[in-house]
C-alpha positions as a printed Julia matrix, in Angstrom:
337×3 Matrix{Float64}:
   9.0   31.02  -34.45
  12.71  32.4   -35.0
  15.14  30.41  -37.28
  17.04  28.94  -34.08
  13.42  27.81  -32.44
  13.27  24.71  -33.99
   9.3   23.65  -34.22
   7.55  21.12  -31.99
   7.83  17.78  -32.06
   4.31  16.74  -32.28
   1.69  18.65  -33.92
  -1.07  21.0   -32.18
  -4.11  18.89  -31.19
  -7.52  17.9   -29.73
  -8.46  15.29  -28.22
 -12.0   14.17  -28.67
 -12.18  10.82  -26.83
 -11.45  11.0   -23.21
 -13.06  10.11  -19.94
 -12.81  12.11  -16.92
 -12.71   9.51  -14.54
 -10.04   7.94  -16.73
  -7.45  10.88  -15.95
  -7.35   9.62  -12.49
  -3.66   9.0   -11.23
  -3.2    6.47   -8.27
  -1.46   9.69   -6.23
  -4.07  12.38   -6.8
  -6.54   9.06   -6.07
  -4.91   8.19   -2.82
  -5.21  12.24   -1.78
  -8.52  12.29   -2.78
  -8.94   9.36   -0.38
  -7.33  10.5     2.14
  -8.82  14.13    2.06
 -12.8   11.95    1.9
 -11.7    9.42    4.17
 -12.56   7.16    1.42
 -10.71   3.56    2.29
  -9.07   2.16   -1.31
  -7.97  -2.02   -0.95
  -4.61  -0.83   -2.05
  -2.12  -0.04    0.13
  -0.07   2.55   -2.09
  -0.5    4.05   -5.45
   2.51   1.9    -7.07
  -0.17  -1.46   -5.72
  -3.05   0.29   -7.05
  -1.06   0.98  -10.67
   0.25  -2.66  -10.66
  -3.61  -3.73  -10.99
  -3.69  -2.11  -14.17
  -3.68  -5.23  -16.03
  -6.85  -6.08  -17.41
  -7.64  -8.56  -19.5
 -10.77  -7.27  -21.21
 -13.14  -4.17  -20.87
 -15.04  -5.33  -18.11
 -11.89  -5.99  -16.15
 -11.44  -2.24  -16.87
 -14.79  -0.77  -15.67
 -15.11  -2.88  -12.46
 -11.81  -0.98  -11.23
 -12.45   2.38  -12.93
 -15.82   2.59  -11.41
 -14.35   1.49   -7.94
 -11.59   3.93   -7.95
 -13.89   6.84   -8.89
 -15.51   6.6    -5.68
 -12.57   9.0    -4.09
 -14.22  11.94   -6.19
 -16.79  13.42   -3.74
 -16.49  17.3    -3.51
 -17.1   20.45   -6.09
 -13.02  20.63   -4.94
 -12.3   16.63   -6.49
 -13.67  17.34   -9.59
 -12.1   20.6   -10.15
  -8.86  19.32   -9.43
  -8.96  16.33  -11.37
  -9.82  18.41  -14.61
  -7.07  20.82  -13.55
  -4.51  18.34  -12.81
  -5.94  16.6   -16.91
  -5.53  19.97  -18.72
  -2.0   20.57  -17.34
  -0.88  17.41  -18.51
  -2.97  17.34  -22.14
  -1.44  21.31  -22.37
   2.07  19.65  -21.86
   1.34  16.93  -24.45
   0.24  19.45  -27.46
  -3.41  19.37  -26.77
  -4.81  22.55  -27.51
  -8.65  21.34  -27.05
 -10.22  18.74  -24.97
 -14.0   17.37  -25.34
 -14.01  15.37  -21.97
 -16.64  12.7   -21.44
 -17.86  12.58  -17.47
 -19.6    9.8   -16.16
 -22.21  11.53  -14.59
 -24.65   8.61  -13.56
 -21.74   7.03  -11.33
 -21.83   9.88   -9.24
 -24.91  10.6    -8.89
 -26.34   6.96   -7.73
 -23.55   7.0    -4.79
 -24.84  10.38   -3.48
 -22.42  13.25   -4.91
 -24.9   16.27   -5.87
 -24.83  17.34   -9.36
 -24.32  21.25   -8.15
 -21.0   19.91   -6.63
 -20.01  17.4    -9.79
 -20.94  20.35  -12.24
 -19.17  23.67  -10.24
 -15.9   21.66  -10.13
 -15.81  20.64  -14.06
 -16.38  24.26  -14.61
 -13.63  25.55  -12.63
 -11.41  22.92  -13.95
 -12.0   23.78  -17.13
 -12.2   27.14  -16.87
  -8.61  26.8   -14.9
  -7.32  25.26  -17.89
  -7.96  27.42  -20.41
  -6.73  30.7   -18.56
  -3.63  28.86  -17.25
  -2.67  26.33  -20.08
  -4.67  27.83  -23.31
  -6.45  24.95  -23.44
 -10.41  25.13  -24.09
 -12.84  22.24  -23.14
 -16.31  20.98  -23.63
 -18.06  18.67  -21.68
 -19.88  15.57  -22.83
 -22.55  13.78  -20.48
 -21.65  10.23  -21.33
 -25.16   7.95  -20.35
 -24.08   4.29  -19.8
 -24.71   1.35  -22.1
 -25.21  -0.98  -19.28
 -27.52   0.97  -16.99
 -31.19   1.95  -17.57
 -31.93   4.02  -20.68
 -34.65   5.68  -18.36
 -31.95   6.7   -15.9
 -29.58   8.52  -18.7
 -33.53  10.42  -19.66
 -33.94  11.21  -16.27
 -30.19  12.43  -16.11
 -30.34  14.69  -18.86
 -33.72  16.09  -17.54
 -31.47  17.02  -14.08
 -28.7   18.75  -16.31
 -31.21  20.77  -18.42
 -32.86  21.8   -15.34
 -29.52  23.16  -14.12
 -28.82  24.79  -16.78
 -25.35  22.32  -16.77
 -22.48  23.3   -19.18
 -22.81  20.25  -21.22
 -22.06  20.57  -25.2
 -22.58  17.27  -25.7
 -24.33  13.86  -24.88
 -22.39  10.33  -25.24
 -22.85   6.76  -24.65
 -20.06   4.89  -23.26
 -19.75   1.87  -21.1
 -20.17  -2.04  -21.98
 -20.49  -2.4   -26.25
 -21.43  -6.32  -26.21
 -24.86  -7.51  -24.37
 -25.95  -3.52  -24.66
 -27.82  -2.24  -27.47
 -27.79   1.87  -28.53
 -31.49   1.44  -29.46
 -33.14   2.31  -26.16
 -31.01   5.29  -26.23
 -33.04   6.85  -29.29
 -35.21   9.11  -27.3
 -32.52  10.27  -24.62
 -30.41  11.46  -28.03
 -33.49  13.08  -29.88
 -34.6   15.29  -26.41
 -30.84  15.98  -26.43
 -30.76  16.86  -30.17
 -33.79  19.22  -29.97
 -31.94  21.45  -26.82
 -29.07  21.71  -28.96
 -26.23  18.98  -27.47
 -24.39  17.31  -29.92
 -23.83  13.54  -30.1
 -21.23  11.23  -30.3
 -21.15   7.16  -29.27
 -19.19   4.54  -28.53
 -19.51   1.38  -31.51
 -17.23  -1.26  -33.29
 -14.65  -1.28  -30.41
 -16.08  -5.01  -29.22
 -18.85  -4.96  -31.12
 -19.56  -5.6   -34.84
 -19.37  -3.37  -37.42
 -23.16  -2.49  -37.64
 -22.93  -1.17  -34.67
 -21.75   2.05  -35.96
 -24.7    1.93  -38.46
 -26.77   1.6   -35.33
 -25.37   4.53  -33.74
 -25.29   6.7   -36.98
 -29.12   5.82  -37.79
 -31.0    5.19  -34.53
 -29.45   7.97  -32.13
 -28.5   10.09  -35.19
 -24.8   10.65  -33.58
 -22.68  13.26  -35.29
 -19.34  11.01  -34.62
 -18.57   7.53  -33.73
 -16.02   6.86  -30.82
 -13.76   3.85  -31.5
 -14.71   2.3   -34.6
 -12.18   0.14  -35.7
 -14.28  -2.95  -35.97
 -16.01  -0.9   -39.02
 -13.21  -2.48  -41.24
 -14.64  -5.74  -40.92
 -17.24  -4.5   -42.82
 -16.8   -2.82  -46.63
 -20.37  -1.41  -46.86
 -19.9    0.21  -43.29
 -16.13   1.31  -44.27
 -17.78   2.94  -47.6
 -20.58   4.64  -46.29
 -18.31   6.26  -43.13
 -15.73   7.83  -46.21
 -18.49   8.97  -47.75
 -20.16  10.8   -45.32
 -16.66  11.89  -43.46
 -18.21  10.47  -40.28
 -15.11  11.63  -37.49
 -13.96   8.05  -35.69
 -12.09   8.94  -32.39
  -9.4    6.13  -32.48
  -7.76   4.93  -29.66
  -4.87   2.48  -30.2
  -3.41   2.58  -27.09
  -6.46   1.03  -25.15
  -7.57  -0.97  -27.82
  -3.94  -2.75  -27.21
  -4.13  -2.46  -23.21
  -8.25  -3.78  -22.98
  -7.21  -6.69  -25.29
  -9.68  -5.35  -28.66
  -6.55  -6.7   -30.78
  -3.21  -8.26  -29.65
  -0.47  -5.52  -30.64
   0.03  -2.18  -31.49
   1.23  -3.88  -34.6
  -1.75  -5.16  -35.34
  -3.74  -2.36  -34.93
  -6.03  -0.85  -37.46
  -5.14   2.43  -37.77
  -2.6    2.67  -41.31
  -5.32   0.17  -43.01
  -8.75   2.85  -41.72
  -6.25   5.74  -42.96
  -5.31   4.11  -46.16
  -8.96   3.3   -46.77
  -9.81   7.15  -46.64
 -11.43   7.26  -43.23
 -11.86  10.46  -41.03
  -9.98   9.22  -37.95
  -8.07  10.82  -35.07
  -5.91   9.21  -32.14
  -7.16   9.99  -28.67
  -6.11   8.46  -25.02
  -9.33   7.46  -23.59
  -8.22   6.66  -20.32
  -4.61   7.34  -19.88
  -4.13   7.07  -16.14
  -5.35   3.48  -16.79
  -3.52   2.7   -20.05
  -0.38   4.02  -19.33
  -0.35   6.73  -21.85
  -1.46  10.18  -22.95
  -2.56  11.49  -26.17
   1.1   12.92  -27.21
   1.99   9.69  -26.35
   0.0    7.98  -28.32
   0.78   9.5   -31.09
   4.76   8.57  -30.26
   3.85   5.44  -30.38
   1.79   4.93  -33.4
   4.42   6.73  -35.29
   7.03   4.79  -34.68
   5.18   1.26  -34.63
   4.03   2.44  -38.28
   6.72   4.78  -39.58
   4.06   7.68  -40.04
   5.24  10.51  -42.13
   5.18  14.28  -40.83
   2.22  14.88  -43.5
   0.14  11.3   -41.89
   0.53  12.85  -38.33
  -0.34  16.51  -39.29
  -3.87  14.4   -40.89
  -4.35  12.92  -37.9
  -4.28  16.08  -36.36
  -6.07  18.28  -38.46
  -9.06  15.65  -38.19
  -9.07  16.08  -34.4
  -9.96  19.23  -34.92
 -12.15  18.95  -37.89
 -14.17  16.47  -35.76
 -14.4   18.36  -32.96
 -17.73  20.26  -31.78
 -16.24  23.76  -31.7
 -17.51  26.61  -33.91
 -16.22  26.49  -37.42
 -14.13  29.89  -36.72
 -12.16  28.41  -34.34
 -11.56  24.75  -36.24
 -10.31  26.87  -39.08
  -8.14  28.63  -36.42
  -6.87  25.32  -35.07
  -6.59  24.1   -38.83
  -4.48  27.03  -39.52
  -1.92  25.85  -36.92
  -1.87  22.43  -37.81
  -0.77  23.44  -41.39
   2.14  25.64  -39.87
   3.39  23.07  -38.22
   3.25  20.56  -41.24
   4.76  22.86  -43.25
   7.87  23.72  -40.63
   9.04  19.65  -40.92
């Protein structure tokens, strides 16, 4: 950087909590309709965006799993991960662990060959054209058999599939992460990390439950954990990573206003959080801006966002050379405000 470059505005980042499906733009969904002959009950991609008002999660899912239908062909899911990497490159994001909804798919026909070739030519697309690297997580579904997500992962170890990772996403409330146990420990022993979805509509223990039973690595959400002191002491102390995501907790209703959001209270209370977009097509916003708009609704200081930052990275599943790489940038950039 010369003395007349002046530095970035945001800082370098990854982004650890964000679904495939969820990158999904009504335009690139109408092609993708158009090139499957796939019939949407929209008529245009400015009616399909206007139905982007949801009133709770489930609201949410019932459209995001109807909408994914368009995705069909190796070619759909390439694109889609090409056309997500562009936009996180343009946004700051220099690493992306992105979640993929693999059961959907599969129950409606689409062969896991085809679903798997195109993730890994999206992502290897993105990283030679953008610099920006990418692990896949298999996300297994709260709200579907825990049976099905075994007999998932036994199709994607079979096929030698490029997952790093196993999730569990999907419905919080009504679902337990208990029947998940054994689906996480065969993951475990073939080497997949583990991260899961708790305290976004669900209590506080709920990120005990996903810390103890299925022996995650990270919890995704996790901003109902402040209810909770014993919950909020034992995450600090064990520096448990907590993918934040205050943008869709505002849009899905989890609390009323950006202003009432979470997020200075978890980082004044020590804990190990990062901002992510989760589904930005959806919510109206990606992870750069995000991070816009949590730093002006609560004044964050250059040193706040450069935390936030550096714990996206920290909590990432990459190989600690290239965290400390990563970590090395972040610091450049807090150091250039």
């Amino acid at each position: 950087m010369t003395a007349t470059t002046p530095p970035p505005a945001r800082p370098p980042r990854a982004e650890l909590h964000l679904h495939l499906e969820g990158t999904l733009e009504p335009e690139l969904a109408f092609a993708l309709a158009e090139r499957n002959r796939v019939a949407l009950p929209y008529r245009d991609p400015g009616e399909l965006r206007a139905a982007y008002a949801f009133g709770d999660l489930q609201s949410f899912l019932d459209l995001y799993h109807a909408t994914s239908q368009v995705l069909r062909t190796a070619d759909d899911f390439a694109d889609l991960t090409r056309a997500y990497l562009r936009r996180a490159a343009a946004g700051g994001v220099r690493h992306a662990e992105i979640m993929v909804d693999l059961q959907t798919h599969l129950e409606r026909g689409v062969a896991l060959e085809d679903v798997v070739a195109g993730l890994a030519e999206g992502v290897a697309d993105g990283e030679a054209s953008h610099g920006v690297s990418g692990l896949l997580i298999l996300a297994f579904l709260r709200h579907r058999p825990a049976a099905e997500a075994e007999a998932v992962l036994d199709a994607v170890l079979a096929a030698g599939a490029p997952f790093a990772a196993v999730g569990l996403a999907s419905t919080e409330v009504g679902f337990a992460a208990t029947p998940f146990a054994r689906a996480f420990e065969r993951a475990a022993a073939h080497g997949l990390r583990r991260t899961a979805h708790a305290a976004e509509e669900g209590p506080a223990s709920n990120a005990v439950e996903v810390l103890d039973v299925l022996g995650v690595e990270r919890v995704d959400h996790g901003i109902r954990a402040m209810e909770d002191e014993a919950v909020v002491a034992r995450l600090v102390a064990e520096r448990v990573p907590l993918t934040v995501c205050p943008w869709s907790n505002v849009r899905l209703r989890a609390v009323p206003s950006l202003a009432a959001h979470p997020l200075p209270a978890m980082m004044a209370a020590g804990l190990n959080v990062s901002i992510n977009s989760d589904d930005p097509s959806y919510f109206g916003a990606y992870v750069d801006e995000v991070d816009d708009a949590v730093t002006a609704a609560f004044a964050l200081t250059r040193d706040q966002r450069a935390d936030l930052a550096a714990a996206s990275f920290a909590g990432s599943f990459l190989p600690p050379e290239q965290i400390a790489r990563h970590l090395a940038a972040v610091d450049a950039w807090r150091a250039a405000g």
